[in-house]
C-alpha positions as CSV (number, residue, x, y, z in Angstrom):
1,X,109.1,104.0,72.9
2,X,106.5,102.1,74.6
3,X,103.7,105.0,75.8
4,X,101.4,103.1,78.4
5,X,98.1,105.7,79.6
6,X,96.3,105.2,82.7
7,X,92.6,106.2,82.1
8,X,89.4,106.7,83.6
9,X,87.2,109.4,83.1
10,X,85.9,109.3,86.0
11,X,87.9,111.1,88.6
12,X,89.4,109.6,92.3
13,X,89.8,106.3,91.2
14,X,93.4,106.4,91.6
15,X,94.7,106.8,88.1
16,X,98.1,108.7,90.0
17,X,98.8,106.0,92.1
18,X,98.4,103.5,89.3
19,X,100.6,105.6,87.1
20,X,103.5,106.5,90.1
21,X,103.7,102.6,90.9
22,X,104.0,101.3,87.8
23,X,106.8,104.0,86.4
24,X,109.0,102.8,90.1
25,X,108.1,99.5,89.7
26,X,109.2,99.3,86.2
27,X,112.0,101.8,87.0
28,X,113.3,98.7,89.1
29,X,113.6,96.6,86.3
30,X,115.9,98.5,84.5
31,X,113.2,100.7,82.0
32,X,113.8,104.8,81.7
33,X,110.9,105.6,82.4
34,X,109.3,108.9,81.9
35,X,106.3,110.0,83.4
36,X,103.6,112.9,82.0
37,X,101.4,114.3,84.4
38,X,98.1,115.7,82.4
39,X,95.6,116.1,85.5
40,X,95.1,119.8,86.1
41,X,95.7,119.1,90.0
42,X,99.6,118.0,88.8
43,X,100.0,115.7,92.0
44,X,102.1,113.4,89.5
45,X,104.4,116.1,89.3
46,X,104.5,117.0,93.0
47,X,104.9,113.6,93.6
48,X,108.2,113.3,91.9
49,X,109.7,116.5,93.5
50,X,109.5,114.8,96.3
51,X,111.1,111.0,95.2
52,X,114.4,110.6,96.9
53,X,117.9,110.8,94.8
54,X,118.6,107.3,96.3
55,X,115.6,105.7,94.2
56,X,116.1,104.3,90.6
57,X,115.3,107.9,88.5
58,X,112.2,109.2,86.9
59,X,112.0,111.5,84.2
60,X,109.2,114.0,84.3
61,X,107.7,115.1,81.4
62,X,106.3,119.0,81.1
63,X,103.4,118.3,79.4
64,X,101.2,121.7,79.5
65,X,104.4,122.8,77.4
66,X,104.1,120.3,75.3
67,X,107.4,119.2,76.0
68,X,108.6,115.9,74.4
69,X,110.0,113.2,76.6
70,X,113.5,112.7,76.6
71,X,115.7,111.0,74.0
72,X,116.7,108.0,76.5
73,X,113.3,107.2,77.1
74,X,112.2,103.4,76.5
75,X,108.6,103.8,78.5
76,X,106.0,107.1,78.6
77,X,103.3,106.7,81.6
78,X,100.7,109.2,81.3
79,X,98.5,110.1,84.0
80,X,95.2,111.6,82.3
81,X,92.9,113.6,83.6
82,X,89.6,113.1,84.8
83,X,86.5,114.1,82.2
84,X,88.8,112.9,79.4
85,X,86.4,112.3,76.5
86,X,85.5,112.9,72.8
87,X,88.6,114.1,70.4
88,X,91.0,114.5,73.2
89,X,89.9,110.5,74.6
90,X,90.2,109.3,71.0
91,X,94.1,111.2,70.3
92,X,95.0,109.4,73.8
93,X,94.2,106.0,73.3
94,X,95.1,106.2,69.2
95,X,99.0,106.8,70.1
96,X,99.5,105.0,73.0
97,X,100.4,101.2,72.5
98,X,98.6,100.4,76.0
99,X,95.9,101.7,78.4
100,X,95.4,100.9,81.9
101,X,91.6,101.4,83.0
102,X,91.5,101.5,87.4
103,X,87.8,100.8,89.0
104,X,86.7,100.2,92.4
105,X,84.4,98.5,93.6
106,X,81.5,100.9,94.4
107,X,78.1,101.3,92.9
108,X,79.4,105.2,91.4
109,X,82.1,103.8,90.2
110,X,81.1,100.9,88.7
111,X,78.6,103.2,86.6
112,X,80.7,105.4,85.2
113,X,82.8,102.4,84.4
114,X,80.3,100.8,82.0
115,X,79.5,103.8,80.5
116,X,83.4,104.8,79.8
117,X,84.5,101.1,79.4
118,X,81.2,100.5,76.5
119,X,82.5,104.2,74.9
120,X,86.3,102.9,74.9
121,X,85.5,99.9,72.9
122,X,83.8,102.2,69.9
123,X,86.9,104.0,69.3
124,X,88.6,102.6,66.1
125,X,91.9,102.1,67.8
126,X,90.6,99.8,70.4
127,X,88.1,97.8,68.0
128,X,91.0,97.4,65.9
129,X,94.0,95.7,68.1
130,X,96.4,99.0,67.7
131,X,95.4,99.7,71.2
132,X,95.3,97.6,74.0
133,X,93.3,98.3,77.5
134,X,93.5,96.0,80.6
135,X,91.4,96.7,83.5
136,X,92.7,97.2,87.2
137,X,90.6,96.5,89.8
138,X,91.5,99.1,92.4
139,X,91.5,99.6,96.4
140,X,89.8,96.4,96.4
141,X,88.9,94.3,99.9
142,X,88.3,90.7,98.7
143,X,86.1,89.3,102.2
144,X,82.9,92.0,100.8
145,X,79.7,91.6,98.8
146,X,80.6,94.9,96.9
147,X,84.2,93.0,96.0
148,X,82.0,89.8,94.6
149,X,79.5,92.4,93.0
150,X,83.1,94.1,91.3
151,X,84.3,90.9,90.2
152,X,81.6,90.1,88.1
153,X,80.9,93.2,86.6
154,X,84.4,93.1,85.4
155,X,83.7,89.7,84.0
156,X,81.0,91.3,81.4
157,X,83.2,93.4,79.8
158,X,85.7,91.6,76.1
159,X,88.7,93.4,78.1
160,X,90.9,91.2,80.2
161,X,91.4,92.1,84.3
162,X,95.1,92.3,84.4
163,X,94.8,92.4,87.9
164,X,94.2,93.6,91.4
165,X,95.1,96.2,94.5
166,X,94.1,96.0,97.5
167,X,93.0,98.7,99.8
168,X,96.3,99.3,101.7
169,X,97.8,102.4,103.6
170,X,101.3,101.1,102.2
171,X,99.8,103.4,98.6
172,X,99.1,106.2,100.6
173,X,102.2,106.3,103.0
174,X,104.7,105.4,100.3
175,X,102.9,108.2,98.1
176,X,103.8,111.2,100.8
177,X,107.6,110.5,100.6
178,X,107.6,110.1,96.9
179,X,108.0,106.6,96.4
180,X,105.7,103.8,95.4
181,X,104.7,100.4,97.0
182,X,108.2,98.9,94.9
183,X,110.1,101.5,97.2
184,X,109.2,99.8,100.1
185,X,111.0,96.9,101.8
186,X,109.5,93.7,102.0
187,X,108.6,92.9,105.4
188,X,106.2,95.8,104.5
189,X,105.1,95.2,100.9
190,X,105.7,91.9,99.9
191,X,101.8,91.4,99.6
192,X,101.6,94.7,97.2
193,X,104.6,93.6,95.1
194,X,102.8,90.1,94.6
195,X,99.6,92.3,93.4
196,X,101.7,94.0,90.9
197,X,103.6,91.2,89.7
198,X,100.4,89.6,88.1
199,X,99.9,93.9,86.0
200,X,103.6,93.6,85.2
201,X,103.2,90.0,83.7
202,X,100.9,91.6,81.5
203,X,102.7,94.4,80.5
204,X,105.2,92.7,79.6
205,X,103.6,90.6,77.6
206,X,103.1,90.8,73.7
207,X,99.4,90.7,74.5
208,X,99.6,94.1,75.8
209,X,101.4,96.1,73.2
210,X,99.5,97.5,70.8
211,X,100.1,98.6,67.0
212,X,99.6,102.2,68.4
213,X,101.1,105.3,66.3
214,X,104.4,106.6,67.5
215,X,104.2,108.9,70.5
216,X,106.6,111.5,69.4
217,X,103.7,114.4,68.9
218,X,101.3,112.9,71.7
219,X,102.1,115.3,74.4
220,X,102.1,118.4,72.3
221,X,99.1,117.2,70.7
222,X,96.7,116.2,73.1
223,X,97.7,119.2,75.3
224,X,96.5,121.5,72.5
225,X,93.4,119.6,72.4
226,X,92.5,120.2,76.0
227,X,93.8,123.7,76.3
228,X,92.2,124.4,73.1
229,X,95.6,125.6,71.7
């Protein structure tokens, strides 16, 4: 099972939407996908009570249980939460194969960034290839200084930009219904799905995967760590 993890541990930098569109958009292309919701504020999991019956299926995975995700699985998104750091960061990244890092292009942001982004590369998964990370810059408008300013900070980091979102109401009006930017039709997306083609390139590639550790315990055991179970 391929186990892909959205992180940041900085919080609003749109780690859900990140997670939501890439489980439909992959969804689309045939993968069972099954997606964990970690954040305390569970708007993963609301968000996929509300996806319509007529969309390809999602499988939702109760992680404060611990729950495991199903047997027919082939891909695990997990939508962390924000704060993540220390032993329950480093039991994260060392079982999934691939990690997603969102940032947008503000001064905040882009602080916390190069503090979590130095701290990833320490951890003995990443420095040693089992772990992947691509970076994803988010809700970006490409006409601003702060966009130029983005685009070379990204640059100074040895982790590749797999790509890049624009700021579009399409995210936020798709996200209300339950669907995802690869729900929409074209005459309205076509522009989003041409921004996610270039992350789905990647993630398909061999590039991307990881030698992580088997994901079969990583729910029930990162959940202990941040319940303190």
């Amino acid at each position: 099972m391929r186990t892909i993890a959205i992180i940041n541990a900085k919080g609003g930098c749109g780690k859900t939407t990140i997670a939501t569109s890439l489980a439909a958009a992959l969804a689309w292309e045939g993968h069972s996908v099954a997606l964990a919701d970690m954040d305390p504020q569970q708007s993963t999991n609301d968000w996929l009570k509300h996806r319509p019956d007529s969309y390809p299926a999602l499988l939702g995975v109760a992680a404060e249980s611990g729950a495991r995700p199903a047997a027919e699985t082939d891909t695990l998104i997990i939508d962390t939460p924000a704060g993540l750091a220390g032993n329950e960061l480093e039991q994260i990244i060392k079982r999934a194969q691939t990690v997603l890092v969102p940032v947008m292009p503000s001064p905040v942001d882009m602080r916390a960034a190069w503090r979590f982004l130095s701290h990833l590369q320490e951890i003995r998964a990443v420095r040693s290839g089992d772990t992947v990370v691509g970076l994803v810059a988010n809700r970006v408008r490409p006409q601003t200084i702060i966009y130029r300013q983005l685009t070379g900070f990204l640059e100074g980091f040895r982790v590749p930009v797999v790509g890049q979102l624009r700021d579009s109401m399409n995210y936020v009006r798709a996200f209300e219904k339950g669907l995802a930017v690869a729900d929409l039709p074209p005459y309205l997306a076509f522009h989003d799905w041409e921004e996610w083609e270039t992350v789905l390139a990647w993630i398909r590639s061999k590039k991307s995967q990881g030698k992580g550790a088997s994901p079969s315990s990583l729910l029930s055991a990162a959940m202990q760590r941040l319940t303190g179970g």
